[in-house]
N, C-alpha and C positions, 0 to 999 in steps of 0.2 A: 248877095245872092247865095244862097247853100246848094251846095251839088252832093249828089250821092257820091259815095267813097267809090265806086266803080268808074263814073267818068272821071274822080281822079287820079285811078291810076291808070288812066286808060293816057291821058293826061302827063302825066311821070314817067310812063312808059315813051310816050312820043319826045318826050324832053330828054331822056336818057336818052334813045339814038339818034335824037340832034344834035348830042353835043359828042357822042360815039367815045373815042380815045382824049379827047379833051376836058372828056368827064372831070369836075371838079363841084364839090358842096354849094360853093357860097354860088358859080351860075345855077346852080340846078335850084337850088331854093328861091334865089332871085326870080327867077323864068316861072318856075311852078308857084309862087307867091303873086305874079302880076297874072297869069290865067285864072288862078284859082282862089279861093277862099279858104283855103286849108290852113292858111300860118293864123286867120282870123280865130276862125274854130277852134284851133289850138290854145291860142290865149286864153278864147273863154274858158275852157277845160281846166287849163293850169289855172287861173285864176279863182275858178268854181271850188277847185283842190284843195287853194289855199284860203280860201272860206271854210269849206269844210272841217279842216285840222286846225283853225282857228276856233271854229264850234266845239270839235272833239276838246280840245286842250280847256274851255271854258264849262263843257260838262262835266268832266272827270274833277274841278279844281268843286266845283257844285256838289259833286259828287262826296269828296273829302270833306266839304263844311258840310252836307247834313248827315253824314254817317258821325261825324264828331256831336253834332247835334242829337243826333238817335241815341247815338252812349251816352250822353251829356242826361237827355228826359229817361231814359230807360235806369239810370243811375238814381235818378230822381224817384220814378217810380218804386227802386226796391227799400228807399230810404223811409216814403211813406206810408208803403207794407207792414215796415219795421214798427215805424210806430203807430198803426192800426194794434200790432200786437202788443205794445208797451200797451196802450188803453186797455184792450184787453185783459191784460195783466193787471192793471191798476183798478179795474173794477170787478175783476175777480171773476170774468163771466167770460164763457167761452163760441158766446151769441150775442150782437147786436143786430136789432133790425131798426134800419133809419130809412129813411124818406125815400132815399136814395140808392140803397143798398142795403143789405145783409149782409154783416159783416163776420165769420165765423173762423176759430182756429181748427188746423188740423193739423194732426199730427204729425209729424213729417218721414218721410218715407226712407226704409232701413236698404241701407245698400253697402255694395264690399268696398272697402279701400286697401288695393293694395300698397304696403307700407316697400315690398323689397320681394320686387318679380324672382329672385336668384335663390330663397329662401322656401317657396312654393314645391308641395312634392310636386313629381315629375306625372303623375297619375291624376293630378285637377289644373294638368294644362293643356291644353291645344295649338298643335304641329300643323302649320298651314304651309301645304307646298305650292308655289306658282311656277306653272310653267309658260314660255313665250318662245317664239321664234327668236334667236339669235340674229337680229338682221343684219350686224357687223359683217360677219359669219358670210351668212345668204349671199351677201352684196360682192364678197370675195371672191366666191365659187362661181358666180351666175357672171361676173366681170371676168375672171378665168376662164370662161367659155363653158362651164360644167353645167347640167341640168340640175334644178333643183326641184325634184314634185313639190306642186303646189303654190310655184316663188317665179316671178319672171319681174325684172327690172321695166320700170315706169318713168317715162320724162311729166315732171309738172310742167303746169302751165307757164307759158311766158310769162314775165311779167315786165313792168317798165319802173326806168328810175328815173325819180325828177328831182333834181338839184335846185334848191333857190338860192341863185346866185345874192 
């Protein structure tokens, strides 16, 4: 049977002041376990969890073999470019058209190499300044009780931890 989370704690709350100063984990789980369906629910959760980072962990390994794969054909690809050019070259011609394709050299495109950034006048470089909030700083003053315009400290969200035993 599934219950909304509200009769449960509606539920958790009546087991907590049954058991008042006698309050102890393993009755209150036991009690709230025989009313309710929450320890059920829970399993499947954790369970579902660990399906899921079992999937995560078999994507990412998929992941690695075909990016190895993508280098591996993309490798392949630049070798067979290569020698479209050697034909080229060996027939002296700087156009093929075949069935398939047309196949054509071009010349390849002039760009700078810098050999030694330190060597470069100072007049064909470019000074880039960034600037950013200090949040070390902020977290200081605003935890000091200080105002900071524009900066006010934020709690994230809860989160939960699940250990598989």
């Amino acid at each position: 049977m599934n219950m909304q989370l509200s009769i449960i704690e509606a539920i958790s709350a009546d087991i907590r002041d049954m058991l008042g100063d006698d309050f102890d984990a393993d009755t209150f789980f036991d009690t709230l376990e025989g009313e309710t369906n929450i320890m059920e629910v829970t399993d499947k959760i954790l369970a579902s969890m660990q399906d899921d980072a079992a999937l995560v962990d078999g994507i990412k390994a998929q992941e690695a073999l075909l990016k190895t794969r993508r280098e591996r054909i993309q490798h392949r690809d630049t070798a067979k470019r290569k020698a479209l050019l050697h034909i080229l070259d060996a027939v002296g011609e700087k156009k093929m058209e075949r069935p398939l394709a047309t196949i054509s050299r071009r010349t390849g495109s002039v760009s700078v190499l810098v050999t030694d950034e330190t060597e470069i006048p100072t007049q064909l470089t470019v000074t880039k300044t960034v600037t950013s909030p200090d949040k070390k700083a902020i977290k200081a003053m605003l935890d000091a009780g200080e105002v900071v315009p524009g900066a006010e400290l934020q709690c994230g969200d809860d989160t939960v931890t699940v250990r598989i035993v």
